[in-house]
N, C-alpha and C positions, 0 to 999 in steps of 0.2 A: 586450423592449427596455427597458432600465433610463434613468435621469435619464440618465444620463454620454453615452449617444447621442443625444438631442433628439429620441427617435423616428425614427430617420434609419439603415439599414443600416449595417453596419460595412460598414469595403470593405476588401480583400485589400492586401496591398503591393504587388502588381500593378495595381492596377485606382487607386489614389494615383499610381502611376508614370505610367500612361497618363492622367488626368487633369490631372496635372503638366505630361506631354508636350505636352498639348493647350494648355493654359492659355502654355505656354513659346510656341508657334507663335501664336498670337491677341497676344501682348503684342509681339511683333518685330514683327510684321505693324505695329504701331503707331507702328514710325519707318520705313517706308515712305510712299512718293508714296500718296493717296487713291486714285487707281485701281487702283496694286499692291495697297494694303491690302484692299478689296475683294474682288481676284484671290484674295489669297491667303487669306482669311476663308472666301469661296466652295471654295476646295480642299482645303484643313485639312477643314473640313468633311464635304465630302463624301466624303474618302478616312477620315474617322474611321468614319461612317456608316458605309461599303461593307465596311471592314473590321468593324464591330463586329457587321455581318446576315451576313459571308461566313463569316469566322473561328469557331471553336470555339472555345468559352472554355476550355475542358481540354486544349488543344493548347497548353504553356506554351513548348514550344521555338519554336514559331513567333511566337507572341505577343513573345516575350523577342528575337527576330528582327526583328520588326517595331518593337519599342522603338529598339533598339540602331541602326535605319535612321534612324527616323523622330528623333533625339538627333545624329545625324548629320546630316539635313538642317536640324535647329533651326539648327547650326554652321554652315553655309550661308548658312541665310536671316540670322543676325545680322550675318553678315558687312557690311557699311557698300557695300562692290561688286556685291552680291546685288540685283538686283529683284525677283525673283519665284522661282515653284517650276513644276516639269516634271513629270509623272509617265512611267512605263513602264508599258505595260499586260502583267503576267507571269502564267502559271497554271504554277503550280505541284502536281504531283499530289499530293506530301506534302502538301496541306493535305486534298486528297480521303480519304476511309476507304477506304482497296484490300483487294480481297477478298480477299489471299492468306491 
C-alpha cells in the first residue's frame, strides 16, 4: 500500500458504484419526514447488509443487476411524492451455484 492510498484498500469500480449507491439512498432519505427517514436509513441498510453476506462478490452480472435496481429505486425515493421504500422478498437460484 503506497502514500497515494492512505493505507486504505483500493476498491474496484464496482464496489465505488455500490458505495455511491449507498451514499445516494442515505442523502434522499434526508428530505424526508424524520420517521420516513428512519424507515428508510433502517432498510438501505439492512437490504445492503443481506445483500453484501447473501451475494457473491464474483457473481458481477447479478451484482451489476442489483445496481441497476437499486439506481432505480434511488429515482423513486427522490421523487418529492415518494415516502418511503417496499421490498419483495425473491429467491432467485441464479444466484445459488447449481450443480449442473
Amino acid at each position: 500500500m503506497g502514500p497515494s492510498t492512505g493505507g486504505r484498500t483500493r476498491l474496484s469500480g464496482m464496489q465505488k458504484q455500490v458505495l455511491t449507491l449507498y451514499r445516494g439512498f442515505l442523502r434522499a432519505a434526508r428530505s424526508k419526514s424524520p420517521e420516513d427517514r428512519r424507515q428508510i436509513e433502517s432498510f438501505v441498510s439492512a437490504e445492503f447488509r443481506r445483500n453484501s453476506k447473501q451475494v457473491d462478490r464474483k457473481n458481477f452480472i447479478y451484482v451489476e443487476y442489483l445496481l441497476r435496481r437499486g439506481k432505480k429505486q434511488l429515482e423513486q425515493l427522490n421523487s418529492p411524492d415518494t415516502v418511503g421504500l417496499s421490498s419483495m422478498n425473491a429467491t432467485f437460484s441464479e444466484t445459488e451455484n447449481p450443480k449442473n
